[in-house]
Each structure stands twice: as C-alpha cells, then as structure tokens.
C-alpha positions as a printed Julia matrix, in Angstrom:
586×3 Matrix{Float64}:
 216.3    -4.31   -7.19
 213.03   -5.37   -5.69
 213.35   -4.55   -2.69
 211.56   -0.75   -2.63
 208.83   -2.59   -4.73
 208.93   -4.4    -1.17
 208.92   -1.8     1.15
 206.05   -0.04   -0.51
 203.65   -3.17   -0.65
 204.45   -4.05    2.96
 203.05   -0.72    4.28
 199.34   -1.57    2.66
 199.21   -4.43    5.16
 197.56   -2.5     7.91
 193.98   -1.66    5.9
 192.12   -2.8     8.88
 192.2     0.6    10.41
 190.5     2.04    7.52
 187.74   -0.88    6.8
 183.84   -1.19    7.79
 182.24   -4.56    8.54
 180.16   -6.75    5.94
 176.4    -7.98    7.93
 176.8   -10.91    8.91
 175.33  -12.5     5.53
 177.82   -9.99    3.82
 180.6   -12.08    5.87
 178.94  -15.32    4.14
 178.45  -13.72    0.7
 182.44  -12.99    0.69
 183.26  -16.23    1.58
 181.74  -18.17   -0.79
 183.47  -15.9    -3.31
 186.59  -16.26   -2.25
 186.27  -20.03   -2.26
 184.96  -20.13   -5.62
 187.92  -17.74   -6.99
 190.61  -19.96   -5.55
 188.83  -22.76   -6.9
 188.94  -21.49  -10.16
 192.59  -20.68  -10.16
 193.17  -23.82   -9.42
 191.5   -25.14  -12.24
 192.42  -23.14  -14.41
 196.05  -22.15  -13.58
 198.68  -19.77  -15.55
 201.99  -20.35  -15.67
 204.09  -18.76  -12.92
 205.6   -15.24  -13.05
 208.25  -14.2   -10.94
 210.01  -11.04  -10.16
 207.55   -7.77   -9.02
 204.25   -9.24  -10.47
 204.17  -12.53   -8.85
 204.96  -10.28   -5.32
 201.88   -8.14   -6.27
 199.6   -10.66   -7.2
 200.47  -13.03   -3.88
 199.92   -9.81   -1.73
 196.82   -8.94   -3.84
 195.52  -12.91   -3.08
 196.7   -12.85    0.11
 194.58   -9.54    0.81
 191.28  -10.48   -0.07
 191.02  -13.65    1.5
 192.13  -12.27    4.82
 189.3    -9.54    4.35
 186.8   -11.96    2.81
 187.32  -14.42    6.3
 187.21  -11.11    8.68
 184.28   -9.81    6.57
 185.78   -6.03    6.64
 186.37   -4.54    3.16
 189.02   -1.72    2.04
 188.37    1.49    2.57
 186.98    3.48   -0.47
 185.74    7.01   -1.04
 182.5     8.53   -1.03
 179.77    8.2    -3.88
 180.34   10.87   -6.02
 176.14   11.38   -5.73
 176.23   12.13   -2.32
 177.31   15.66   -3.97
 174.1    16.33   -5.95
 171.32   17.86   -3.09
 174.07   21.19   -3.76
 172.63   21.58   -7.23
 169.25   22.5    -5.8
 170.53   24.64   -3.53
 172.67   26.6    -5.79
 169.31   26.79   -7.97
 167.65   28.21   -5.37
 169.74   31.06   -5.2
 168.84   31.88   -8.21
 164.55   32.51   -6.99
 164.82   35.87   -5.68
 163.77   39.32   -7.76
 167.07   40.69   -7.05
 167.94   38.04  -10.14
 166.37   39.83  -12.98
 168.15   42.87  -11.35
 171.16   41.4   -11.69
 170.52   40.14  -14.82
 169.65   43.9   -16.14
 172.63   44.88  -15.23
 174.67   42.04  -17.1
 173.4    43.29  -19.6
 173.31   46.82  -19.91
 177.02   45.97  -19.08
 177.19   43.9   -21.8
 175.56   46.29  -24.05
 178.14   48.47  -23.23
 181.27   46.9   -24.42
 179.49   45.04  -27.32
 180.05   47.32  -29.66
 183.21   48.2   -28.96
 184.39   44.73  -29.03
 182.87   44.26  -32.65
 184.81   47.19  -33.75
 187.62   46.79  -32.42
 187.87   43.45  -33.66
 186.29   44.14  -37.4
 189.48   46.83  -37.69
 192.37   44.17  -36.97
 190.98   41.94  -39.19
 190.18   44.94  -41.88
 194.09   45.51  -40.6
 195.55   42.18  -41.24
 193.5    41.44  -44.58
 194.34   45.0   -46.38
 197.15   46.03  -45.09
 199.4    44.73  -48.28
 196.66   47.54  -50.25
 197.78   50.52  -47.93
 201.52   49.56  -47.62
 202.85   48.0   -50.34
 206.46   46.82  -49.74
 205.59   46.51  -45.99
 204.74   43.07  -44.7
 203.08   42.61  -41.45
 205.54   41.04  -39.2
 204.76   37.54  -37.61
 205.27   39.04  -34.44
 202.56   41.99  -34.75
 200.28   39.16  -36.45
 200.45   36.95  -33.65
 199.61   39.55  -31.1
 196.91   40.9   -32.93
 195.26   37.63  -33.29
 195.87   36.41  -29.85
 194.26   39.6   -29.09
 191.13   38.93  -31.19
 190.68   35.67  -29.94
 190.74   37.36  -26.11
 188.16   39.56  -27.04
 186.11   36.77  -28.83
 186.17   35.25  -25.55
 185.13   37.83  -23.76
 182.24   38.63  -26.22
 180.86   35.08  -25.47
 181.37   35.58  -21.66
 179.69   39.25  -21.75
 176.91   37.48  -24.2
 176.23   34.24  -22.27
 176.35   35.67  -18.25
 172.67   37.67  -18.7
 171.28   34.77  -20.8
 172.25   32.35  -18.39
 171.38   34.0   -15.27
 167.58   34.56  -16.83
 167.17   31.04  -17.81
 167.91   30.09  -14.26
 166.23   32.96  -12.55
 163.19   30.94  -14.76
 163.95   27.68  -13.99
 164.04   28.17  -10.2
 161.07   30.09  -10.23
 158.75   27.81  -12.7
 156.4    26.12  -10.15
 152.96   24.18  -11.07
 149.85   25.47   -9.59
 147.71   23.5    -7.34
 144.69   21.25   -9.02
 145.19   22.55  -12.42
 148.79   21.68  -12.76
 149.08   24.88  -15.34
 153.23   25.62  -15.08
 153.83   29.77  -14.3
 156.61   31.7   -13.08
 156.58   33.29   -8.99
 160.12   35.19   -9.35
 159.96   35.89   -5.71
 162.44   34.28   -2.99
 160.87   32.74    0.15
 162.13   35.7     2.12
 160.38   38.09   -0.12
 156.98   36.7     0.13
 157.53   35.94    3.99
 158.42   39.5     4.05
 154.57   40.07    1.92
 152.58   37.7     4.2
 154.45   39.62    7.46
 153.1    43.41    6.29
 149.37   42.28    5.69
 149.28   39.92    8.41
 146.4    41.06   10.93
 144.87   44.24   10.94
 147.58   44.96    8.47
 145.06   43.82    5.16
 142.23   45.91    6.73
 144.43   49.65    6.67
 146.32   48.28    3.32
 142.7    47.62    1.32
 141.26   51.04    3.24
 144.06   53.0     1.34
 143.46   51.2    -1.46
 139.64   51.89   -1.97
 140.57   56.12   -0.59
 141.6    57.13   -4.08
 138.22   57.54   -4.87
 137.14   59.44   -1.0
 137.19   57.81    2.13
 134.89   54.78    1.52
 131.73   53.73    4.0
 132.14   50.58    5.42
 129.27   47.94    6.69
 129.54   46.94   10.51
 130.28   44.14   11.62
 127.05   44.16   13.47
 124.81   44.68   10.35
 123.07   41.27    9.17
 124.66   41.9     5.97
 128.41   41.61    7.18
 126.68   38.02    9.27
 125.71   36.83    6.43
 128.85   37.2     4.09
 130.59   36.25    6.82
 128.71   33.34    7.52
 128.9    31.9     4.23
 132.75   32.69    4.14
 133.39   30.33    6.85
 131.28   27.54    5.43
 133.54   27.67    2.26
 136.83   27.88    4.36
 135.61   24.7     5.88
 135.98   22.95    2.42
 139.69   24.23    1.45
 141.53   21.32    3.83
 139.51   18.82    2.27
 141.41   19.8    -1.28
 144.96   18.78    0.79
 142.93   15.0     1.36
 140.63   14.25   -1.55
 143.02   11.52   -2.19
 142.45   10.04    1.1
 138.55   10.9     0.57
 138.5     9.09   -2.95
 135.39    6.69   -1.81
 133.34    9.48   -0.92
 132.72   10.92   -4.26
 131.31    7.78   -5.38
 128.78    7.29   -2.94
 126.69   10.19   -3.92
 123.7     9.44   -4.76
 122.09   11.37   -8.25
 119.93   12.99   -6.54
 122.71   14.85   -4.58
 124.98   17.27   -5.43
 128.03   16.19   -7.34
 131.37   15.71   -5.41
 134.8    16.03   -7.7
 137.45   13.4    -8.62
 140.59   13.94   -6.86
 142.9    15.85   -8.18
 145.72   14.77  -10.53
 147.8    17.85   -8.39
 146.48   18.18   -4.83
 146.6    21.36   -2.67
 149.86   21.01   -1.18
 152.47   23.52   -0.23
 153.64   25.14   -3.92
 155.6    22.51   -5.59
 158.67   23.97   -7.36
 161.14   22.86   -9.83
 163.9    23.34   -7.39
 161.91   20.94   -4.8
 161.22   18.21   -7.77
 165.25   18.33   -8.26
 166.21   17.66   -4.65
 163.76   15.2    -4.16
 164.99   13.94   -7.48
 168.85   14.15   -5.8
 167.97   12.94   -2.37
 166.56    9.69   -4.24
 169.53    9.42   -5.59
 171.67    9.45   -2.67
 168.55    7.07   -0.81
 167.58    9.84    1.46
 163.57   10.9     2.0
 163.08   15.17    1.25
 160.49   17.06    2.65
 157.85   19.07    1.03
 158.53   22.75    0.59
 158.3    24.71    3.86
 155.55   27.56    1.82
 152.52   27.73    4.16
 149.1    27.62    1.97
 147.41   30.96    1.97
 144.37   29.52    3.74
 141.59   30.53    6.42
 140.73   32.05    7.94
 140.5    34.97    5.46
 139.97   38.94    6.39
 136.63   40.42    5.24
 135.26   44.02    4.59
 131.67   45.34    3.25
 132.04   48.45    1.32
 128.57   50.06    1.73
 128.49   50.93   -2.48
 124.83   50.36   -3.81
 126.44   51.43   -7.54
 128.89   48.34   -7.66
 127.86   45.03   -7.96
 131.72   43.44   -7.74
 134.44   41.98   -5.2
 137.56   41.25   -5.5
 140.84   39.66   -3.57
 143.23   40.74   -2.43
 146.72   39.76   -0.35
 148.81   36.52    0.17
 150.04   34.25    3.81
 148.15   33.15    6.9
 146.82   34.78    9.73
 144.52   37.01    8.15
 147.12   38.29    5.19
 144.86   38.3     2.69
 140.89   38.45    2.18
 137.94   39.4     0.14
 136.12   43.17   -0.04
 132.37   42.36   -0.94
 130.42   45.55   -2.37
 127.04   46.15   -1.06
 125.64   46.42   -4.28
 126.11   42.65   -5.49
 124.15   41.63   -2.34
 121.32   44.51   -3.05
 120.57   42.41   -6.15
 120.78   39.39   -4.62
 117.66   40.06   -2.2
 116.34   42.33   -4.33
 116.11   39.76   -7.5
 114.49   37.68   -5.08
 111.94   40.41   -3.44
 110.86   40.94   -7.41
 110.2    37.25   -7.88
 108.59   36.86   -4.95
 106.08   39.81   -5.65
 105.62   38.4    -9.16
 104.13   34.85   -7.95
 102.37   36.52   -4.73
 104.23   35.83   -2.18
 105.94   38.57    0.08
 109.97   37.89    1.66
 110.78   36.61    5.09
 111.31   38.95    7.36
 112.51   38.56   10.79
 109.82   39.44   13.47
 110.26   43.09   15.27
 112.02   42.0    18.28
 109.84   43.5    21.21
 109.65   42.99   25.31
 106.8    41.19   27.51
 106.25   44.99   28.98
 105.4    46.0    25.65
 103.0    43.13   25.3
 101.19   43.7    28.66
 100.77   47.84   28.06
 100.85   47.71   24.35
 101.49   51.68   23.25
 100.96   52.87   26.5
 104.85   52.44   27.42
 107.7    52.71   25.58
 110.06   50.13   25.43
 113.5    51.43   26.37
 115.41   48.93   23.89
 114.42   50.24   20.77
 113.34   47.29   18.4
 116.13   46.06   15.23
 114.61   46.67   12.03
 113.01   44.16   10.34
 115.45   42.63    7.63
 115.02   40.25    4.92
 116.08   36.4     6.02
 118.6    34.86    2.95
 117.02   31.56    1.94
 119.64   28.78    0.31
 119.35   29.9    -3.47
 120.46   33.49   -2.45
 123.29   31.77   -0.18
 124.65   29.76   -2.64
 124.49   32.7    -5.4
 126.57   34.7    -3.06
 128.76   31.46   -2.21
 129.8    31.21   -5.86
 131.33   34.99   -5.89
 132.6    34.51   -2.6
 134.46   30.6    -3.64
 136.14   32.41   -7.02
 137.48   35.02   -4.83
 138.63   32.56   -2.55
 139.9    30.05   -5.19
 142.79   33.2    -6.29
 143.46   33.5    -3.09
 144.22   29.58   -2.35
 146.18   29.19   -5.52
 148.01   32.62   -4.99
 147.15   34.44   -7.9
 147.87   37.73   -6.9
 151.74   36.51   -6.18
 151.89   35.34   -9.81
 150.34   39.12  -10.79
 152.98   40.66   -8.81
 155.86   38.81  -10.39
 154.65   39.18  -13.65
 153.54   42.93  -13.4
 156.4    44.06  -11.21
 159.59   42.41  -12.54
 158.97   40.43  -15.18
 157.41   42.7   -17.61
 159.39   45.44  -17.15
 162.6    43.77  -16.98
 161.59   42.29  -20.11
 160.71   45.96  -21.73
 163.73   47.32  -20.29
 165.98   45.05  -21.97
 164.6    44.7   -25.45
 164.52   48.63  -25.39
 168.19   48.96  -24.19
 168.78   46.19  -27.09
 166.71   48.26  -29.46
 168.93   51.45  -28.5
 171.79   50.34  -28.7
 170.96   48.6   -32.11
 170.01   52.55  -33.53
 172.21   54.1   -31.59
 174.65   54.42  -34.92
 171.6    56.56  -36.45
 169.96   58.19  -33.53
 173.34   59.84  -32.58
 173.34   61.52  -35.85
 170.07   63.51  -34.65
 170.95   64.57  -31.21
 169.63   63.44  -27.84
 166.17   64.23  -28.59
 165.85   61.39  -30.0
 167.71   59.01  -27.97
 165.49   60.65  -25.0
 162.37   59.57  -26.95
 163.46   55.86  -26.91
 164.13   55.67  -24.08
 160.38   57.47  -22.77
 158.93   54.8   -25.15
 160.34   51.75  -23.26
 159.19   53.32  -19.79
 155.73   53.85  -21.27
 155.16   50.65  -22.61
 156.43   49.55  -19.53
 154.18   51.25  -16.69
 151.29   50.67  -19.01
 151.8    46.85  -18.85
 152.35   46.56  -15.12
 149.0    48.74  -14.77
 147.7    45.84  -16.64
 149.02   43.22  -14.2
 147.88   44.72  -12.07
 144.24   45.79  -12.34
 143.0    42.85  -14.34
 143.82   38.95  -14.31
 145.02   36.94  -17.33
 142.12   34.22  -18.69
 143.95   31.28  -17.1
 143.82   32.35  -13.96
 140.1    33.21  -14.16
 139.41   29.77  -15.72
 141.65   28.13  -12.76
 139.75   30.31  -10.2
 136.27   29.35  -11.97
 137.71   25.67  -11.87
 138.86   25.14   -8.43
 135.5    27.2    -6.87
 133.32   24.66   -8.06
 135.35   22.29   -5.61
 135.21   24.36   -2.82
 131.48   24.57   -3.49
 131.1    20.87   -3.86
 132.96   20.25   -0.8
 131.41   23.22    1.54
 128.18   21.83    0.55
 127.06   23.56   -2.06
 125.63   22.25   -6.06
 128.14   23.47   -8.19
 126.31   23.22  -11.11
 124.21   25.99   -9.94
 127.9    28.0   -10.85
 127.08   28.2   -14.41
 123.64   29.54  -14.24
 125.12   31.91  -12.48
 127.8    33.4   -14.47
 125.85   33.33  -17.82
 123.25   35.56  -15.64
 126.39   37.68  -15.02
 127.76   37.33  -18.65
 124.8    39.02  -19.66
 123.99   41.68  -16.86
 125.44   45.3   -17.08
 127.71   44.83  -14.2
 129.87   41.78  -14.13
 131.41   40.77  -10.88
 135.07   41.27  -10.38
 137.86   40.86   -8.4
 140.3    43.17   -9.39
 140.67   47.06   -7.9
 139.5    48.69  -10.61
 135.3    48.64   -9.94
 134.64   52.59  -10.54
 131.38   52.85  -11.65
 131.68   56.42  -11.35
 134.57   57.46  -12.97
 134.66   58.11  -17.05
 135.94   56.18  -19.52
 138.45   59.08  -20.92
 140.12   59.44  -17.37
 141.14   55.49  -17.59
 144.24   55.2   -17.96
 145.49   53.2   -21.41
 145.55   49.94  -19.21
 141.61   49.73  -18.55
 141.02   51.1   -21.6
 142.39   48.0   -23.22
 141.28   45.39  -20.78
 138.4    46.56  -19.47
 136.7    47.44  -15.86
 135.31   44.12  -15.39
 136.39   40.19  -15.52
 136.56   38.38  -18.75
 133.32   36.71  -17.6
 132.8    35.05  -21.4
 131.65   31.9   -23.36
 134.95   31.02  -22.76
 135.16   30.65  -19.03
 131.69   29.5   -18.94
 132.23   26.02  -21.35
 135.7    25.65  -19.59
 133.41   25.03  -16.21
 130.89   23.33  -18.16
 133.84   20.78  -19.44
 134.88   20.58  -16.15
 131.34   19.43  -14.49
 131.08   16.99  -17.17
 134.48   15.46  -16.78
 133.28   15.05  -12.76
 130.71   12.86  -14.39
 132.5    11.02  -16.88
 135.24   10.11  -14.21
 132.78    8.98  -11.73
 131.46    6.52  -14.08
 134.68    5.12  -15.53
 135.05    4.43  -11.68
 132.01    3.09  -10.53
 132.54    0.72  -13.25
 136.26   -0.32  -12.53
 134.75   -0.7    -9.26
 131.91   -2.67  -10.32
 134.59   -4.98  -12.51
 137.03   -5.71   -9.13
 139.88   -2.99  -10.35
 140.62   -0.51   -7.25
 143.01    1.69   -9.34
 141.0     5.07  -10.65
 142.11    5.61  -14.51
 142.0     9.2   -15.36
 140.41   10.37  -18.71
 141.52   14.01  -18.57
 143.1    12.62  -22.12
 139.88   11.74  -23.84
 138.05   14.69  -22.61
C-alpha cells in the first residue's frame, strides 16, 4: 500500500537540475549545519516510526546532506519583491492631464446614474416595507423578496463602484503628480506627463520663445523692440550670463560646502547648502521606485526631466512707461527667457544721473569714438564713420540693482513656476469648478426642473464663469509662495554669480514703495484702464505682491545664512565635520 507513496518520492531525486551553487564559504556554512543536525539527532533521538513517515523523513535526511556536501540548494521561486518597481510604473500612468479628463468623465457618468440608483432602490425598499399597508391579504412571496433584494444589493454595489472610480482616479492623478520643488522643498502639484511638457519645451525651443512672447506683447499693437546692438540689450545681456554662471553651482553646493565658510566678513555672504539641491524634479513616483528598487537591492536613477537652465532667451521691449519684466516658458535650448522693459533700466541710470547731479559729480560717459584723420584736419573733413553716441557706462550698484530683477525672473524659471501655473490654471481649477458645479446641479436639479431650463442654463454659465475667471488668475499673476521661493532662491544665484545679496532687500522695499512695482507676469499695461480689466486683475492686481511679507521672508532667510554659518564654524572649531541644520529653531 506504500508503494505509490514510493513512486512519487523517488521522482524528487533528480533536484540537481534545478539547483544553484552555495560560494564556496556557503559550501562550508552548510556543512557545519548538517553536522551539527545529525549530531543532535543523535543525541537526542525519537523513537522510530515506520510505515510512510519514516520513508519521508529518511528521503528528507538523506536530501539535505547530499545537497549540504555538493553545496547546491533546491530550487525555489522568485522573491515576491522583485514584483514591486510595477507599482511605480502603474503610478506613473496616472501623471498625465488626460487624468483629470478622465476623471470628469467618471463622474459626470456617475452623476448620471446616481440618482437613479437611489430611487430605484428607496422604492423596493418603500415596496418591501409597506406593501402589507397597500395589499392586505397579499404577502410578498419569498421568491419576489429574494430577487428584489439581490437586486438592491447589485445596485449598492454598483453605487460604490460608480462613487469610488472618480475619487480614486483623482487621488492618484495627485499622488503621481505631487513633486517637491528644488531648495525650498515646498510640496505642489505639476499634473502634466513627461510627454506633455517635452511636447512644451519642443514648441518654444529656439526662435520659437522669441515669435511666442512677440504675439504675446501684440494685443496691445505691435511692440518696439531694442537691438541687439544697442548698449542697453549688452548690458542686460551681460549681466544675464553672469547669473547663468551661478545656477550649476546650486546642483554642487553640497560638494562646495567648505567654501561658504571661508568668507571672510568683509565679503559678501555665500549660502548653506541646501537641505533639497537643484536636481532634476524629484517626484513621488521616483521616491517609490527608488523606494522598490531598494527593496529588490537594485540602484534607480534620477528622473530623466532636464533642468530648465541656460542659456535663457532675452528681449528688450523699448517701453519708457513700464518699469517691469517678467518670465516666461519652460526646457532647454532657449525654451524659455526673460522680456526686460526699457523703462526699469531708464530709472536705473536715471536714479543714478539725479544722484550724481545732487553731490556734483556728472555720469560716465563713454568717449565719442572718432578717427586719427579727424584728429589731424579737425572740422575740416568729415569722418565717413559717423561717431556712436555717447552713452552712460553702468557702474556695479546699477549692475547689481538690475541683477536682482533679472535673478527673480530667473529663479521661476529654474524652479519651473510657470509649469506649476499651467497645471493649476489650466486643469486643475477648472476641473475642480466643473465638478463641484455638475455636483451642485445635479443636487438642485429636483427644484430647478420645476422652473424650466432657464435656470438650469444659468448654473451651468455660473460654473464656466467662475471658472475662466480663475484660470485668468493663474495665469496673469503668481501665488505668494512662489514669489517668496523666487525671492528665496535669487539671493543664491546672486551670492553665487558674485553678487551681495543683501543689497536684495534694499531693493525691493525701494520697489514696495515706488508707483510701479516690478513684475513678472503678462499683465504690465500701464496704459490700459482699470474698468477694461477683466474681474481677474481687478482682484489681484497689475503688479507682484511685492509686500512686508516677501520682504521679512528674505530677511529670515539672510539671517538663517548667518546663523548656520556660525553653528558651523563652531562644530568645526569643536572637531565635528557633520553640518547640523537649524531651519527648526529659526
């Protein structure tokens, strides 16, 4: 009667095909394990079995000690861990605008057969509970009870499906999209896909930006641009470069940490490095397949997402009126850039012309360029290169004034700003106002159908309102944190193109209280009337929150450079290498 029991043990015997090899120590390891096992049997021995266990347990026995003194081991699956890098990449799906689409239409389907599904199963229960009341005599059979409760229970079941598809496919739409932003760390939502903002990068790469901010600045006439050639455009341009020199150094100020303690106080201050260096956007779906990698002991990459950096596109609008610029555009290779109005560097020179008059001293000019001919004849002959006007020469104070405007436009552009803009203004906010206003009609939809379509036509106008009104905000003017991040991260690319940072809050309380704040979104119209704003710019304003607010954020800022240079100086003066950061105390 044993002898299947047999037949079926003996064909285990060849497990060497499917083994791998111990390392040599492995071999050793086994051995000594083996030994001590059979040792222990012996010492402590059971009494003997006999029939099918004792043939089990002498071919279990007789198994591992020929695999302990071969060193193989029996073949076993895979870790069931090696699975987990999917789950990122299933999130990942998830990243994309078409997302909230989808998730619209989840629901409007869902809105749709809510209702009816609530009714539907509010009358069999009203059916089953009353129906003694309307039929007396008349029991409801166990048959017609049963299949109108197995029917209620399919529709429950399909009102928690309808209900829980849109609600889950937003919260993962948001966590695949959450992301932390460079140097601040501040969490915010990109609900863009890496095709989509490949696709962004692509259509203002080049001269691309230069026809897509042209149109931009036509809807007030064909604007008048500065040449390239005018000393103007040089000296922007100039100063551009000399902060674009400073942006790699935020991708190594961990490797740099020495260097900002070696400045002397009668330098400029240099920052700390940053708790979150510039690095390629970090995303919630990267931290979870580095996070599942680990687990499986594999080493992930970085996300592929270039950094938006230089060299940046520049343009000169020739407007004395407006004393702004602004940013605009996202990717390399000239995608995006900064428009400079002529009027903020008017008051530059001309703020030092009125100075300069005041204490008695006239401005640098160049000298009038003229030829040896001309020197020899004097008037008699006329030099056929006609001389350059003379032109007032910047000196550092007006350079670094104009660096500060020049590194906040910059810093939105290095921590993509107007990407997080465009996600919020574009699909978040009115997929958000969509919903809640096909929620809110379908909630009155039992009283507005008593008063026609008028009124359902007037809900529904409200929701696009509200809706193109907020995305006109989004667009036009930037949110507080992002001004206090670009305010933030401009006084590093100052400190680390050269420039005194400090000199950055002098400068904005001068613009806090001057008539026309710098800016950097599209909306600098000096012309234009107040009542032809639309509702947007009515509410926000036409210039940047340039307030006490930003200003003490900066402040805190510069003094937390200083606070963390001397906790390190003296953990270096006590023999501990390790900077502690106090971002908690301050």
């Amino acid at each position: 009667m044993f002898r299947p029991a047999l037949k079926v043990t003996s064909r285990v015997s060849p497990v060497s095909s499917m083994s791998w090899r111990f390392p040599r120590a492995g071999v050793q390891a086994a051995t000594v394990v083996a030994a001590r096992s059979s040792s222990y049997r012996v010492l402590h021995s059971t009494p003997k079995s006999s029939g099918l266990v004792l043939v089990q347990v002498s071919l279990c026995r007789r198994r591992q000690i020929w695999h302990a003194q071969r060193g193989v081991a029996p073949f076993h699956s895979s870790g069931p861990n090696q699975g987990l890098p999917l789950i990122p990449m299933l999130l990942g799906a998830f990243k994309a605008s078409t997302t909230i689409e989808v998730v619209r239409t989840a629901a409007r389907v869902a809105l749709t057969f809510l209702p009816l599904i609530l009714f539907k199963n509010r009358w069999s229960k009203k059916y089953l509970k009353h129906h003694e009341k309307f039929h007396p005599g008349e029991p409801v059979s166990e048959e017609k009870k049963a299949e109108l409760l197995k029917r209620i229970r399919a529709r429950t079941v399909l009102f928690n499906v309808l209900l829980f598809v849109p609600v889950a496919l937003f919260w993962l739409a948001i966590l695949a999209s959450a992301e932390q932003t460079p140097i601040t760390g501040r969490w915010r939502l990109i609900i863009l896909s890496p095709e989509e903002e490949d696709e962004i990068a692509a259509q203002l790469k080049g001269p691309n930006w230069y026809h897509t901010v042209i149109e931009i600045l036509s809807t007030d006439g064909p604007p008048k641009l500065i040449p390239t050639t005018d000393w103007r455009y040089q000296w922007v341009r100039d100063t551009l470069r000399r902060l674009e020199a400073g942006i790699p150094v935020l991708q190594r100020e961990q490797e740099l940490a020495s260097h900002w303690l070696d400045t002397t106080p009668d330098q400029p201050p240099l920052p700390p490095p940053a708790e979150y260096p510039l690095r390629p956007r970090p995303r919630a779906m990267d931290a979870m397949r580095r996070w599942s990698e680990t687990l499986c002991g594999r080493s992930s990459p970085h996300s592929a997402h270039v950094i938006a950096g230089p060299p940046y596109s520049l343009l000169i609008v020739d407007k004395p009126d407006a004393a702004n610029a602004f940013s605009y555009g996202f990717g390399p290779d000239g995608a995006c850039g900064v428009v400079v109005y002529s009027g903020f560097i008017d008051n530059i020179i001309s703020k030092a012309l009125s100075s300069a008059m005041s204490s008695g001293h006239t401005s640098q000019t160049l000298p009038e360029k003229t030829s040896w001919w001309t020197h020899l004849f004097g008037s008699l002959v006329i030099s056929p290169l006609s001389p350059l006007p003379p032109h007032p020469v910047p000196t550092e104070q007006q350079t670094a004034e104009l660096a500060i405007l020049l590194a906040h436009e910059v810093a939105h552009l290095v921590l993509s700003h107007h990407l997080e803009t465009l996600s919020s203004a574009t699909i978040m906010v009115p997929a958000l106002i969509s919903m809640f206003a096909d929620v809110t009609r379908t909630l009155l939809f039992p009283v507005t159908m008593l008063f026609g379509p008028f009124v359902n036509d007037a809900v529904a106008q409200l929701g696009k309102v509200g809706s193109g009104e907020l995305t006109k905000i989004g667009e036009y003017c930037t949110s507080v944190h992002q001004e206090i991040e670009a305010d933030v991260v401009s006084a590093r690319i100052l400190a680390h193109a050269g420039f005194d940072a400090r000199e950055a809050v002098t400068f904005w309380e001068e613009k806090q209280n001057a008539p026309q704040a710098a800016e950097c979104s599209l909306t600098g119209r000096p012309g234009s009337s107040n009542s032809s704003w639309p509702l947007a710019r009515q509410i926000m304003g036409s210039s940047h929150p340039v307030n006490e607010i930003r200003i003490e954020k900066l402040k805190s800022e510069l003094v937390r450079w200083e606070l963390e240079k001397r906790v390190a100086e003296k953990k270096r003066i006590m023999g501990e290498p390790d900077r502690s950061s106090i971002l908690g105390l301050v």
